[in-house]
C-alpha positions as CSV (number, residue, x, y, z in Angstrom):
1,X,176.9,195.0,73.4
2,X,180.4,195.1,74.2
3,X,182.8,194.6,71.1
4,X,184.6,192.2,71.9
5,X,181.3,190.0,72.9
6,X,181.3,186.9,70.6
7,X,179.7,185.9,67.5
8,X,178.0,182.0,68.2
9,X,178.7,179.8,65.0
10,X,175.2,178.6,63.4
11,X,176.1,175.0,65.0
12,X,175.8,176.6,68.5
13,X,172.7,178.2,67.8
14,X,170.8,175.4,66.3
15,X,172.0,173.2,69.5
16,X,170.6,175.5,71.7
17,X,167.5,175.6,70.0
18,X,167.2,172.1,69.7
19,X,168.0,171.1,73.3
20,X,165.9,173.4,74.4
21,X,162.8,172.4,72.3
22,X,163.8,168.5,73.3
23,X,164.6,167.7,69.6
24,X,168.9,166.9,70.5
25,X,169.6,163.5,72.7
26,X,169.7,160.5,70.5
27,X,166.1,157.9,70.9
28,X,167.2,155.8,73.7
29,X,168.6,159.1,75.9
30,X,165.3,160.6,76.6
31,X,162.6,159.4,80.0
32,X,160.7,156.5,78.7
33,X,157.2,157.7,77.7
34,X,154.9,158.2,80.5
35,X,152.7,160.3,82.2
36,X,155.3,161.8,84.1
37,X,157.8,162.3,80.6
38,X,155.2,163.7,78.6
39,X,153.5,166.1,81.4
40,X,157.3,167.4,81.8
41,X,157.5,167.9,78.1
42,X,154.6,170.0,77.7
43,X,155.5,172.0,80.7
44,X,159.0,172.4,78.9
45,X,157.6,173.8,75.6
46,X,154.8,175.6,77.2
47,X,152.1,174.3,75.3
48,X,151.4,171.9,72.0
49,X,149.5,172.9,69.4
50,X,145.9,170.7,68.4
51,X,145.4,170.3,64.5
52,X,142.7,168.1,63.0
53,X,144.9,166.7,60.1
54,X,145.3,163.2,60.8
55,X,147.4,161.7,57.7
56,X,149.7,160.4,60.1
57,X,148.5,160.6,64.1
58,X,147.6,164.0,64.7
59,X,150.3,166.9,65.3
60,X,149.4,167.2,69.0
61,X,150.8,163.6,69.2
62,X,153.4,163.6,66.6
63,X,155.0,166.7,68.6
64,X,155.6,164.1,71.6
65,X,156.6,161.6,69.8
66,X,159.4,163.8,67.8
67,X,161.1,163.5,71.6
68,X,159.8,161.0,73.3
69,X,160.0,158.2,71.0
70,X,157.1,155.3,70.6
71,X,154.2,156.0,73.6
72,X,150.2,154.9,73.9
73,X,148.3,158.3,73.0
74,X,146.2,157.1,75.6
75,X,148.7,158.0,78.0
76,X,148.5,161.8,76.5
77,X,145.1,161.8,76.6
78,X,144.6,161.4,80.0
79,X,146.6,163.7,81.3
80,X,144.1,166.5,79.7
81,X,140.8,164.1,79.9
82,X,141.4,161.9,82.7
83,X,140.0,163.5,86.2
84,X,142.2,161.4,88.3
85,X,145.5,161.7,85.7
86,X,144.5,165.1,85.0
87,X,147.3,167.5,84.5
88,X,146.9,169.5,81.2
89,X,144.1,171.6,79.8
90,X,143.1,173.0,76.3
91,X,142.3,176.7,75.4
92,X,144.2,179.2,73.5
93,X,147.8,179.6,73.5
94,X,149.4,179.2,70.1
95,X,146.2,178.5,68.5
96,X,144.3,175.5,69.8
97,X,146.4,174.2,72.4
98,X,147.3,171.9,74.7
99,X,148.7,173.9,78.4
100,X,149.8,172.9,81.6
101,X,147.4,173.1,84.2
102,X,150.1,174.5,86.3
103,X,150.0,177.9,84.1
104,X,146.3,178.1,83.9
105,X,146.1,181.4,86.1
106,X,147.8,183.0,83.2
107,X,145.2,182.1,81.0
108,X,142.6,184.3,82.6
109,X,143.1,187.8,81.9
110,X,142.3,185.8,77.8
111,X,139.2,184.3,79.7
112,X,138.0,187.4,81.0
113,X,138.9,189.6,77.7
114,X,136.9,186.9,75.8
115,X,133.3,187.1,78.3
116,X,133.4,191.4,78.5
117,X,133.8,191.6,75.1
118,X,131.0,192.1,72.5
119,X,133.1,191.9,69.6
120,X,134.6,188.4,69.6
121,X,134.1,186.3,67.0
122,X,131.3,183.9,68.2
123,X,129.3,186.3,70.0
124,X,129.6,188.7,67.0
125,X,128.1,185.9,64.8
126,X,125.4,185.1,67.9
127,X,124.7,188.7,67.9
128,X,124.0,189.5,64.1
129,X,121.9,186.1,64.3
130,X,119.8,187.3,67.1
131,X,121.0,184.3,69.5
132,X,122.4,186.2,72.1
133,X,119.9,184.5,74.9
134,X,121.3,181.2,73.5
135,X,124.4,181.5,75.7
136,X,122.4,181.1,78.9
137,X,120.2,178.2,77.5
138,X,123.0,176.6,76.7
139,X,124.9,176.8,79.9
140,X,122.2,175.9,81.8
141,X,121.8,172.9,79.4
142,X,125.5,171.9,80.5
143,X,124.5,172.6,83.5
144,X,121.6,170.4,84.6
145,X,122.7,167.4,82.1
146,X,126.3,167.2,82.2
147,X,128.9,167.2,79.9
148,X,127.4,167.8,76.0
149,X,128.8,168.1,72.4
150,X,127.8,170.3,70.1
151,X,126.2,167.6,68.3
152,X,123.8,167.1,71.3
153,X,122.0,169.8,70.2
154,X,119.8,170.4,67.1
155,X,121.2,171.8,64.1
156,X,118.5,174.9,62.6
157,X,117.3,173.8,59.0
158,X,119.3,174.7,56.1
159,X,122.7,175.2,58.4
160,X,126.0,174.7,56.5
161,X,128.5,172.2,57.7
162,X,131.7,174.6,57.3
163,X,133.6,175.6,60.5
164,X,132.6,179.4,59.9
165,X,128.4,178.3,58.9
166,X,128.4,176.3,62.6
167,X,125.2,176.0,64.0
168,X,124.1,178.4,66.8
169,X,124.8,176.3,69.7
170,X,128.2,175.4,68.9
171,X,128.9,179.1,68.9
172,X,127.3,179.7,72.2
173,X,129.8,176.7,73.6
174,X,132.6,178.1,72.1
175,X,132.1,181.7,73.0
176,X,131.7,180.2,77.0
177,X,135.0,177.9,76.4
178,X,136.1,180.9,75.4
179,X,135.6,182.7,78.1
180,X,136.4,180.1,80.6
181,X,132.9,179.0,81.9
182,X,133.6,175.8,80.3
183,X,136.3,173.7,79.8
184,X,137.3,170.7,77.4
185,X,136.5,167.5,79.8
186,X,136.8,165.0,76.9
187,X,136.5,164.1,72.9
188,X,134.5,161.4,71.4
189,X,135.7,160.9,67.5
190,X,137.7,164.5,68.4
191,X,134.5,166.2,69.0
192,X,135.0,168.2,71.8
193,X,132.9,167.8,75.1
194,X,132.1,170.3,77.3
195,X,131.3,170.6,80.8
196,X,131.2,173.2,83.4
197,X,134.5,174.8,84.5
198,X,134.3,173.8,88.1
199,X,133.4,170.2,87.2
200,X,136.8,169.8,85.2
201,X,139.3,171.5,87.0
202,X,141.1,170.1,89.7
203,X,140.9,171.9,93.0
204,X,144.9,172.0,93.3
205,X,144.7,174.7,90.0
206,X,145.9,178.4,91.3
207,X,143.2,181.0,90.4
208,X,144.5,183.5,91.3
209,X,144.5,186.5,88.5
210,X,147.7,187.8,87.7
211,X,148.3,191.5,87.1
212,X,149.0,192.7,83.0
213,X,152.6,192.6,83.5
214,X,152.4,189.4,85.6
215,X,151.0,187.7,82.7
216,X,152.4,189.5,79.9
217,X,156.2,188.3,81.5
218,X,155.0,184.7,82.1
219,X,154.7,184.3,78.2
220,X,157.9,186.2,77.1
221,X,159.7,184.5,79.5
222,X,158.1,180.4,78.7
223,X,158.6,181.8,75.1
224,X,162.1,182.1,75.8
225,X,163.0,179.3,77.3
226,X,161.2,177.0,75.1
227,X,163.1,178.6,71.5
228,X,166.6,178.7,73.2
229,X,168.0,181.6,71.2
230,X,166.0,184.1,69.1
231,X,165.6,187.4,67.3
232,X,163.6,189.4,69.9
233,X,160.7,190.2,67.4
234,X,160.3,185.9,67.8
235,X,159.3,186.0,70.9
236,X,155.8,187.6,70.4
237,X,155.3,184.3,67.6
238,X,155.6,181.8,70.1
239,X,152.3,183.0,72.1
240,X,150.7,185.3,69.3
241,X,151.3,188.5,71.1
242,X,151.5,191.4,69.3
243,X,154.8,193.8,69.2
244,X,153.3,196.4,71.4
245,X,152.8,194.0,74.4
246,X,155.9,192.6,74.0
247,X,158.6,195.8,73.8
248,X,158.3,196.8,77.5
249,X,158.5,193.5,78.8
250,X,161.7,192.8,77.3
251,X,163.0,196.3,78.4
252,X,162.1,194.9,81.6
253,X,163.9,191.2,81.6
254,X,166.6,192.8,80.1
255,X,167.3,195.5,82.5
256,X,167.1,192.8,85.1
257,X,169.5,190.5,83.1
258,X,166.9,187.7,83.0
259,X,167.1,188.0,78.8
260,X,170.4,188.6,77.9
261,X,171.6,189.4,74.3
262,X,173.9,187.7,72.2
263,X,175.3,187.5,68.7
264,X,175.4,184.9,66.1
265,X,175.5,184.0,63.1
266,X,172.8,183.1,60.5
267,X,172.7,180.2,57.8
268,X,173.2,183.3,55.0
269,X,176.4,184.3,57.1
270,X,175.1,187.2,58.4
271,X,175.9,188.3,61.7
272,X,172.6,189.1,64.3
273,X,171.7,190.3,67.6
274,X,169.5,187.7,69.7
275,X,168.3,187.4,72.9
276,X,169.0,184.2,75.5
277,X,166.8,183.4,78.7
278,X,169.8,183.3,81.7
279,X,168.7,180.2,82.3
280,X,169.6,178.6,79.1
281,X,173.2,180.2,79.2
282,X,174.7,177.2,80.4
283,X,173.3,175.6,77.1
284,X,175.2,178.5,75.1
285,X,178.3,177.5,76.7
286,X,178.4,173.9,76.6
287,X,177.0,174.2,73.1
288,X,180.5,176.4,72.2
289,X,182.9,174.5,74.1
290,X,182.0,171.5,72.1
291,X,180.3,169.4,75.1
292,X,176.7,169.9,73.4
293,X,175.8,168.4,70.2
294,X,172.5,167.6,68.8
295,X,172.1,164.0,68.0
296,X,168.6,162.7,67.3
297,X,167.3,162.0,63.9
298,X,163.6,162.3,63.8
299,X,160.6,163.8,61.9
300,X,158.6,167.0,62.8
301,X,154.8,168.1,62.2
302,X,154.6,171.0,60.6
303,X,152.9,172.4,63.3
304,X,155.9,171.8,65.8
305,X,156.9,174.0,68.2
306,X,160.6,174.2,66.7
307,X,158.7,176.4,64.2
308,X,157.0,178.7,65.9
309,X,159.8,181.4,65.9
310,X,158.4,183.3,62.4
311,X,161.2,182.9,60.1
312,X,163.8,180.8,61.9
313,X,163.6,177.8,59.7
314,X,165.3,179.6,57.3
315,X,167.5,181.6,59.2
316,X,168.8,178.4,61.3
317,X,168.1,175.8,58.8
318,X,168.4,177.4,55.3
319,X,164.8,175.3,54.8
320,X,161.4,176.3,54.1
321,X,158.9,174.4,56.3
322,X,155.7,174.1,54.2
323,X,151.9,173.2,54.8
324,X,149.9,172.6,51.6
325,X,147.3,171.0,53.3
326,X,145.3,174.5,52.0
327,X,147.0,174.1,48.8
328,X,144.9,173.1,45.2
329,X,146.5,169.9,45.0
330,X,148.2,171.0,41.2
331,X,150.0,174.1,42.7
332,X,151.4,171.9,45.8
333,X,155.8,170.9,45.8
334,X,156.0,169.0,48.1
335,X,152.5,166.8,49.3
336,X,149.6,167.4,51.2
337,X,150.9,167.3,55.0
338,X,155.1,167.3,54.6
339,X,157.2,165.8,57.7
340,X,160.7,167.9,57.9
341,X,163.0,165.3,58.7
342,X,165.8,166.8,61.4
343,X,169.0,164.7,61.2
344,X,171.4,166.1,64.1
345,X,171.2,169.5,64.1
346,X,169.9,169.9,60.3
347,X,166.6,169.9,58.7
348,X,167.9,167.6,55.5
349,X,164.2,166.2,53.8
350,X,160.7,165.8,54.3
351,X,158.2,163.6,53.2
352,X,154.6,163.8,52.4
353,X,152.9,160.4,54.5
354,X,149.7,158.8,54.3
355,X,148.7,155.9,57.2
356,X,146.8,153.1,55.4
357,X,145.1,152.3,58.9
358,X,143.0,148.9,58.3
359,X,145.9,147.9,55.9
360,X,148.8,148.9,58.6
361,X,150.7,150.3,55.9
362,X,152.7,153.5,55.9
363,X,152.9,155.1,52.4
364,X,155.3,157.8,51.4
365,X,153.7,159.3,48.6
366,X,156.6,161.6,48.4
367,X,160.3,161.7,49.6
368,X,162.8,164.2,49.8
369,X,166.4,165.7,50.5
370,X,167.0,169.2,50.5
371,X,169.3,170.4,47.8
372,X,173.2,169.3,48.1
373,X,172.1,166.7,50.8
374,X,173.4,163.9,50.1
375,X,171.6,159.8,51.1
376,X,175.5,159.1,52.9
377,X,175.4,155.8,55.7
378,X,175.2,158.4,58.6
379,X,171.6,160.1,57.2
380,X,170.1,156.9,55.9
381,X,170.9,154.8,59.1
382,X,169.2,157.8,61.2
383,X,166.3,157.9,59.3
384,X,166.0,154.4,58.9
385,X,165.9,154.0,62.9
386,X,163.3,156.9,63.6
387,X,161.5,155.4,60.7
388,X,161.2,151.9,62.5
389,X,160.1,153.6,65.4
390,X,158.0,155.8,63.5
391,X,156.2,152.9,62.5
392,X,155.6,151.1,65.7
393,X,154.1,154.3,66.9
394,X,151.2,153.9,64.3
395,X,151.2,150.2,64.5
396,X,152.5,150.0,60.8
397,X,153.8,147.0,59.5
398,X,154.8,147.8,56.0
399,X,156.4,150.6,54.4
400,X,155.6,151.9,50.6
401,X,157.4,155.1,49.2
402,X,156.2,156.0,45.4
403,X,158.3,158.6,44.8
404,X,161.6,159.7,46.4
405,X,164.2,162.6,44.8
406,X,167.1,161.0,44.8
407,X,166.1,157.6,44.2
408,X,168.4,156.5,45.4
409,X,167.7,157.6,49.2
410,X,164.4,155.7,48.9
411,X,165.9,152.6,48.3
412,X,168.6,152.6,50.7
413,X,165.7,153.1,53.4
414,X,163.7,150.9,52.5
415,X,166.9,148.4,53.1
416,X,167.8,149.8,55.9
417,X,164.1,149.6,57.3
């Protein structure tokens, strides 16, 4: 890097990041939620992640509606469950995920690593339990009936209930969605349902099987344009891949100036080397010259995308993103399943929600700003307006908050609300 390249200011850095993870033009500035918004969105961040939690509306959902604003989670839904609407798909990305079907050829070298290999996880556990003939049965179940749960088949006596204890059959359908013989056609209460591959996806879907480096590019690449600007270890976070696949494909994009490197600066001060997909320089620009700014105020799931670069949350944002979901409840800070709140381009709070559903009440069972942020007109009349929204989206009607440090940011929300 030449020396007189330039050093990006922080601010330029976390507006590329943000525009380029949809989380930067004010609500009202953004496609009005629809199929065609939200199939777009995905596409843009490559994938969403699924999580069970369900406090609040679950991540998959709250991660659309961080950028899209108040939608029907019908309308997400059946885009992946739909066969007429159908446009999305889940399997394995960054954990359980939610993909566009229009990547789903990268998807299969995973597929095929998953059906030649002995030593997966379910088949290991089929194997040591002498089920290994269950797979067929199974199949040919799914087969000749249709699409089945896991809960359409009987549970052996004395069977646990944990995810790791799960019956016999449920790891025979997972180690064939696994390995791409069947595919996710619906939920019923979130319980997956499972059908045969070629009765779930569309004929339009490419097959084709890309080589190693084919595939191996496709994520680098979707991994950088979806985080903007990065460290190039970050990269391999976005997808899970490990260090080793990921060093000759960025000596590749490099040397063809598809990822170019950059410098900028850290929220400690210090000065780093990153990497940029081309086609996000224009972001980089217009984020120096001053025409870029991030504007939205809204609230994130822990499991969004935004953090999927390890360690950038505190690089970027000087702020430690934290699920204690896992947590004993007495050595938790902050709450059980913690909302970062993003005000322009800075992570200033969180709060730990809880949906009262029959109710329709929203209760904050813990509010808070990040040290030497302070509840000015500017924070609390962002906050106030995503929180409205927020609201809407889960058909809430009233709004509680029990505890909120400073005080006195609680109370000028709930005004403002």
């Amino acid at each position: 890097m030449s020396e007189t390249s330039p050093v990006y200011p922080l601010l330029v850095a976390r507006t590329v990041a943000l525009h380029a993870q949809g989380l930067a033009a004010p609500y009202g500035q953004t496609p009005a939620p629809a199929l065609e918004s939200i199939q777009s969105l995905v596409e843009q961040l490559g994938c969403i992640q699924i999580d069970t939690l369900q406090m609040v509306h679950r991540s998959q959902y709250l991660a659309v509606w961080s950028r899209l604003g108040s939608y029907a989670t019908g309308e997400f839904d059946s885009l992946i469950y739909d066969p007429q609407e159908r446009r999305l798909f889940e399997y394995w990305a960054h954990a359980a995920s939610i993909i566009p079907l229009k990547a789903y050829r990268y998807y299969l070298s995973r597929m095929r690593h998953h059906k030649e290999s002995e030593d997966t996880w379910n088949m290991r556990r089929l194997s040591q339990d002498g089920n290994e003939g269950l797979v067929h049965f199974v199949y040919e179940r799914v087969q000749i009936e249709g699409a089945l749960r896991a809960a359409d088949f009987e549970k052996p006596a004395g069977k646990g209930g944990a995810w790791w204890d799960w019956k016999p059959a449920k790891r025979a359908l997972e180690y064939l969605y696994d390995a791409g013989d069947l595919m996710i056609a619906g939920r019923k209460n979130f319980q997956r349902i499972y059908d045969l591959r070629e009765r779930v996806l569309p004929a339009w879907v490419d097959q084709r099987l890309p080589s190693t480096e084919e595939t191996d590019r496709y994520f680098v690449e979707q991994a950088a344009l979806a985080l903007g600007i990065c460290r190039p270890e970050q990269l391999a976070t976005y997808y899970y891949l490990n260090q080793s696949q990921l060093k000759p494909v960025l000596k590749a994009l490099s040397s063809e100036g598809v990822l170019l490197p950059v410098q900028a600066r850290l929220a400690d001060g210090q000065k780093v080397d990153m990497l940029i997909h081309h086609r996000n320089l224009p972001l980089l620009e217009q984020a120096a010259d001053g025409v870029l700014a991030a504007s939205r105020t809204t609230f994130l799931s822990p499991f969004d995308n935004l953090f999927w670069a390890q360690g950038r949350d505190q690089q970027f944002w000087d702020f430690r993103k934290a699920l204690e979901a896992y947590t004993p409840s007495h050595k938790r800070v902050y709450g059980y399943f913690c909302l970062p709140i993003l005000h322009r381009d800075r992570l200033v709070g969180r709060f730990d929600p809880k949906l009262e559903r029959k109710s329709k009440l929203l209760r904050l069972k813990a509010l808070y700003l990040e040290p030497g942020i302070a509840p000015e007109e500017d924070l609390v009349a962002g906050t106030a307006n995503a929180m409205r929204d927020f609201l809407a989206f889960h058909k809430a009607e009233e709004l509680v908050i029990e505890n909120s440090q400073p005080a006195e940011f609680g109370e000028k929300l709930l005004k403002a609300v």
